[in-house]
C-alpha positions, -999 to 999 in steps of 0.1 A, spaced: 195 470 643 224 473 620 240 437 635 204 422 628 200 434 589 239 426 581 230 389 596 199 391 571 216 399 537 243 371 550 218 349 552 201 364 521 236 359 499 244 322 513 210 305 505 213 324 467 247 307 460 236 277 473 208 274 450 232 285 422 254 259 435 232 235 431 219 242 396 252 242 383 260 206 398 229 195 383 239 209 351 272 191 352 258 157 362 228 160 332 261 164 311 279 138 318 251 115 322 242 125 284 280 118 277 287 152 260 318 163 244 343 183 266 341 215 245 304 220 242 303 209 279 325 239 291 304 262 268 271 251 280 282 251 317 298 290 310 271 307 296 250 290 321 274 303 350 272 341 338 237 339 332 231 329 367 253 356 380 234 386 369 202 400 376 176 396 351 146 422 339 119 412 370 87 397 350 47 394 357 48 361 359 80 363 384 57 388 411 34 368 429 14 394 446 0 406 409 -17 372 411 -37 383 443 -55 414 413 -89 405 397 -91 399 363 -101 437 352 -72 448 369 -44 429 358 -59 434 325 -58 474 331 -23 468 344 -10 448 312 -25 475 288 -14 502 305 22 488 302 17 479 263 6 509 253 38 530 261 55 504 234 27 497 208 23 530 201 55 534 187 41 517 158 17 546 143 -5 529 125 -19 506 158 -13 539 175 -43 555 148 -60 521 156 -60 530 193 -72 566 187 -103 548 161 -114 522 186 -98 521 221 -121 490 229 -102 471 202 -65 488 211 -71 473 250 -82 438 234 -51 436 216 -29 442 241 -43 417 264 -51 388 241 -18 396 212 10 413 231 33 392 253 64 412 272 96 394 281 132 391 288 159 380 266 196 374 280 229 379 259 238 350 235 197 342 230 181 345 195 150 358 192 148 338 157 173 319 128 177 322 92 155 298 71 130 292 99 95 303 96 88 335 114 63 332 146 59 369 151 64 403 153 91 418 178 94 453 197 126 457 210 119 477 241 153 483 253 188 465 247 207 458 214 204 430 187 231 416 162 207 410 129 231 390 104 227 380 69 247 353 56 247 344 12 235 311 17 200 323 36 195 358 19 203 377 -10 238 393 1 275 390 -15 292 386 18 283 381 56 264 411 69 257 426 100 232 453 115 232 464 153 195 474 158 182 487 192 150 507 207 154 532 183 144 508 151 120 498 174 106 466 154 123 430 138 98 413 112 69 427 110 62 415 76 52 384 98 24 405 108 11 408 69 26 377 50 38 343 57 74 351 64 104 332 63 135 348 82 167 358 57 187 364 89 195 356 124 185 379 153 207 376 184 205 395 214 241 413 225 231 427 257 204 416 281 175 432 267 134 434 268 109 425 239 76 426 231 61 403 205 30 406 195 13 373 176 -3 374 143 -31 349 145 -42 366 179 -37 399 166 -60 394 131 -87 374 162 -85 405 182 -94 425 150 -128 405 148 -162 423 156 -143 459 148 -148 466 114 -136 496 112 -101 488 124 -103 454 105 -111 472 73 -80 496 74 -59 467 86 -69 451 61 -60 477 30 -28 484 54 -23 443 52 -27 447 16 -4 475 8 21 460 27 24 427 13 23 445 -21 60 460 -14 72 425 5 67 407 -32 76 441 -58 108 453 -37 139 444 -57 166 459 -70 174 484 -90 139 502 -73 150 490 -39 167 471 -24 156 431 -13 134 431 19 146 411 49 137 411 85 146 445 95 135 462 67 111 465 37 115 492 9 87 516 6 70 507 39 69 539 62 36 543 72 30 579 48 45 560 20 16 533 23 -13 555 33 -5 572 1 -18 542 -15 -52 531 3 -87 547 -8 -94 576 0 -121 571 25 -95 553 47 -74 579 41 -99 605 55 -104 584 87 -68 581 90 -66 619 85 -97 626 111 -79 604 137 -46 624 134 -64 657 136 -84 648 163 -56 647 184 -44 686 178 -63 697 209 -87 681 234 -116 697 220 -110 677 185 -118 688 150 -148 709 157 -130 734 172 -104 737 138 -127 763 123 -122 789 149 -109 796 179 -70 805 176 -44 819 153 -40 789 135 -72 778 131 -80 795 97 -49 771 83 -59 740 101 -96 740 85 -81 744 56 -60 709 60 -93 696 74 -113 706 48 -83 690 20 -86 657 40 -124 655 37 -119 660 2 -91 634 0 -66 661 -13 -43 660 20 -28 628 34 -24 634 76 -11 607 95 -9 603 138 30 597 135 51 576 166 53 604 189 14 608 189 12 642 165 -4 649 135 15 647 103 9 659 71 30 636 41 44 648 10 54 616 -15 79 628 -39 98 608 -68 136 625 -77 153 618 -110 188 623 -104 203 612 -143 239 614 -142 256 619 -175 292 608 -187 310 641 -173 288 630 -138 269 660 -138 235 657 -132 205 669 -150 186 700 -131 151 718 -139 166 751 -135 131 767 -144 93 753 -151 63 766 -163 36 775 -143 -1 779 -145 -4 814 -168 29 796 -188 52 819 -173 88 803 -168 99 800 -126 130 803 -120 142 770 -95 168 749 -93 160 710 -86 165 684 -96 134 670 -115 107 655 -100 65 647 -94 42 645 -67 33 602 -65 -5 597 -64 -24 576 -46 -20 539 -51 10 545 -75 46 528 -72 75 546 -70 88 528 -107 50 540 -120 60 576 -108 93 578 -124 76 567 -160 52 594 -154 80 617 -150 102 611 -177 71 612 -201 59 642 -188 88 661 -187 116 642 -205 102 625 -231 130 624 -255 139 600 -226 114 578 -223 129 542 -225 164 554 -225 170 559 -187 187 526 -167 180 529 -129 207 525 -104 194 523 -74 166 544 -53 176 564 -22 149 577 4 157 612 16 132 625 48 128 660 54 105 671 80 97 705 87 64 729 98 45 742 67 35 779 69 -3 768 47 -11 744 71 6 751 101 11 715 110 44 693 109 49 683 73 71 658 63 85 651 29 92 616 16 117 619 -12 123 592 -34 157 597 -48 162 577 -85 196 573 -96 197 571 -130 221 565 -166 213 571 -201 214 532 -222 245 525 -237 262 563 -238 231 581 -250 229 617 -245 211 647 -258 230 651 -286 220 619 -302 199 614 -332 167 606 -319 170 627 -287 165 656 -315 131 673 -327 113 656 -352 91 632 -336 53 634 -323 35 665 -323 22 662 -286 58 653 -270 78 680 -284 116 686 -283 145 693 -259 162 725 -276 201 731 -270 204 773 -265 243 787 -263 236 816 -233 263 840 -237 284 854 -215 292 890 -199 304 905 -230 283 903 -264 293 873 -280 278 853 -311 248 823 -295 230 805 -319 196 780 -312 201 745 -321 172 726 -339 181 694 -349 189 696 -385 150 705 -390 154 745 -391 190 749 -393 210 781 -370 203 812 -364 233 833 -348 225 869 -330 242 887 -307 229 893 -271 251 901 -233 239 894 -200 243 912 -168 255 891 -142 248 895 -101 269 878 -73 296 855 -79 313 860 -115 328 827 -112 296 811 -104 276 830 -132 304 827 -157 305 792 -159 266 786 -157 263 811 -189 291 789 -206 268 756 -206 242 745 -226 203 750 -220 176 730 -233 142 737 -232 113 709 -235 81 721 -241 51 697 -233 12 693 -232 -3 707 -197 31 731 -193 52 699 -180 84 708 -194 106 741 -184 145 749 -187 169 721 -177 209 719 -172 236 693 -169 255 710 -135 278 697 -110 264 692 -76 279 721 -56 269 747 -86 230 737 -85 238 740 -40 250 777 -49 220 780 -74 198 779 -41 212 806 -21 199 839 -25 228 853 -47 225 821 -74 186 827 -74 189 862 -86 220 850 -108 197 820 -124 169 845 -128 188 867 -147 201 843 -171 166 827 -175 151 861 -183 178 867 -206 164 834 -232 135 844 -251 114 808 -254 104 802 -293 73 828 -303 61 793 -326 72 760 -327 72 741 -353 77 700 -350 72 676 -381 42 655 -373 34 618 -383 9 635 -411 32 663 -425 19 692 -399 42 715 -386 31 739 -362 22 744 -324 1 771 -305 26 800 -298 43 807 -262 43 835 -241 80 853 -239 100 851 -213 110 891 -209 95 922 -224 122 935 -231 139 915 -247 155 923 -284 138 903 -308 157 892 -338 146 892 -374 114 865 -378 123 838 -401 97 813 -412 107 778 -397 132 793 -375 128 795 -336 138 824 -326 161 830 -291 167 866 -280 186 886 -246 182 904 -224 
């Protein structure tokens, strides 16, 4: 009746403030007894009053009837409730996919769930770390003081379900915390403990031997990240470790089963049935057939899918005006010139760091360069979209390297000039002229001398736009293996506009309108002073009068 369940929650609410009432005088009588000082007595006996008047996150331990399951169930049970959260980490989540034996062992023997209240800290600066944490749901305060970690002033980082993990270098290194963790709202964690995760990994050696390599890689970036390639690791973070960016660097036969794993999960059937079947299967066996040959990296990302990675390494060099220096056109297999704004850049190879990349780069295409660039700092950009070869979710890692020329250099400096090795080759200044004819010359570095013909260009879309990209300076650097192309300093929202549709078909028609040298000629350590000729850009174009040891620039 109603009179007999009112009488029961009455009863229900007096014997749960008595027992409150009873914790708290014990509190207050341990206090006194242990003579502490009024104000951290009226703080301990505060938090302890609010913590006792809400609810907290119901636990296993806290439901008896769970005891009254056999092993195998509760077992089932504890798996079943880990594997929602540990597969937010992809790499156990590829684990899982490799050896579900091993995945249920791990959550059973490694992963403990629990409660945390406001005001606790899940660890302190200085201390050694214990473990790995999953935030499951809730917020944490992660703050980094200058006398624990490498900061100027006090810092502080909300972090919540969304970053989804605190100090997992713990998992890979012996870590000591550069920060304090404290918990802001009543939240839930899962912590998963090294030495009982590496036992778990024990009789499964194909998961061990990936974790392993993963362990590896990892611990790699922990000890190489510092500034001005990244910035300092700490608890919440460390540079260069999303999980493409380090598959990128194991072997490739772990990348192939890591790639296997990932595919198998497109459809029930698995990877046999990529080679036909549907519309997409024709592109899918062709992304199979790149990972067997260790040509493709594909990665099982957070949300379970397959995910093809793209590692890319940016120059962004800024100059004294602050524009920055773009590849407005590169060369490409036949030694055609392709018209596309970008800013320079290079695929990164497998087992290669971001700071070996860029070198490759700038020697590549910029050699005049080469030990003249100072590095700022390095942004990561992510861009994720589906790719029309593959038809699978691609996602592009972009590392962004903001750059300076040492002490003021620029390209109009001595030894940025021609007249060095053979096989490097020069950056060439070219004058483009505007709409009307007007008088452009090509600059050779004192070597040739200048050559001044008359030319006009035809321009398409904005006038504006077009008229003040034909009034700068072009240079063109010629390299071994077609690595170099056309290059401009521009301002930011001009190479934007340079990617639309009406600044493509303006670029092209500037680029069409330079005619690249018919024969180059560079003095050499020994004397020598010639180079295999280059296809023209346009066949059309008006050549002027040849002059021996004079490159020759002609428009459209």
């Amino acid at each position: 009746t109603l009179i007999s369940s009112l009488s029961a929650t009455m009863v229900e609410v007096q014997v749960r403030n008595r027992d409150r009432h009873q914790k708290l005088s014990s509190l207050r009588r341990y206090l006194n007894e242990n003579c502490i000082n009024r104000e951290l007595a009226l703080k301990v006996q505060r938090q302890v009053a609010d913590r006792l008047a809400v609810k907290s996150v119901l636990q296993a331990k806290d439901v008896t009837a769970l005891e009254t399951l056999s092993l195998s169930l509760q077992q089932d049970l504890h798996t079943e409730i880990c594997k929602h959260h540990m597969s937010k980490h992809a790499m156990i989540r590829t684990w899982g996919v490799i050896d579900p034996t091993w995945f249920r062992k791990f959550c059973v023997s490694a992963v403990n769930i629990h409660a945390s209240r406001k005001g606790d800290e899940l660890f302190l600066a200085g201390s050694d770390a214990k473990g790995t944490h999953h935030i499951i749901s809730g917020l944490v305060a992660y703050t980094q003081e200058p006398e624990t970690s490498p900061v100027r002033d006090t810092e502080t980082t909300i972090v919540g379900d969304k970053l989804y993990w605190l100090c997992e270098s713990a998992l890979w290194s012996h870590w000591t915390h550069v920060g304090t963790a404290q918990v802001t709202t009543n939240c839930q964690c899962a912590f998963i403990d090294p030495d009982l995760f590496w036992e778990s990994l024990k009789k499964h050696m194909m998961v061990a031997g990936i974790a392993q390599e993963y362990c590896t890689c990892y611990h790699v970036r922990i000890v190489t990240a510092k500034p001005p390639e990244g910035a300092w690791p700490n608890d919440i973070w460390v540079p260069y470790t999303d999980q493409g960016d380090i598959v990128f660097s194991m072997s490739p036969e772990v990348q192939k089963q890591i790639g296997l794993a990932a595919l198998n999960m497109l459809q029930p059937s698995g990877v046999q049935n990529l080679v036909s079947g549907s519309s997409t299967a024709a592109s899918r066996a062709k992304l199979l057939q790149e990972v067997m040959d260790a040509k493709s990296v594909v990665i099982l990302n957070g949300k379970g899918r397959p995910e093809r990675v793209v590692s890319l390494v940016i120059l962004r060099l800024v100059g004294e005006e602050g524009d920055s220096l773009y590849q407005v056109a590169s060369v490409d297999e036949d030694g055609e010139l392709k018209v596309d704004c970008r800013l320079p850049g290079v695929k990164r190879t497998r087992d290669e760091l971001t700071s070996d990349a860029l070198m490759r780069l700038v020697k590549a295409k910029l050699p005049a360069f080469n030990d003249k660039i100072v590095i700022k700092n390095v942004e990561t950009k992510v861009e994720e979209k589906e790719s029309k070869d593959y038809a699978v979710h691609t996602t592009y890692l972009r590392k962004i390297c903001q750059a300076l020329l040492k002490g003021g250099a620029s390209l109009e400096d001595e030894e940025l000039k021609p007249g060095v090795e053979v096989h490097f080759g020069p950056l060439e200044e070219v004058n483009v002229p505007r709409r009307s004819l007007v008088n452009a010359h090509v600059h050779t570095g004192g070597l040739m001398g200048r050559k001044s013909v008359r030319g006009s260009l035809s321009t398409t879309g904005s006038w504006q736009n077009l008229s003040e990209l034909a009034s700068r300076k072009v240079y063109y650097s010629q390299q071994a293996g077609n690595e170099g192309g056309l290059f401009m300093w521009l301002p930011e929202i001009m190479a934007e506009w340079l990617t639309t549709p009406t600044g493509e078909q303006g670029l092209a028609r500037l680029v069409r309108s330079i005619e690249r040298p018919r024969q180059n000629f560079y003095s050499s350590q020994d004397g020598a002073s010639s180079m295999p000729s280059m296809p023209a850009l346009s066949q059309s174009a008006a050549v002027v009068d040849d002059c021996e040891n004079v490159k020759e620039c002609c428009f459209v």
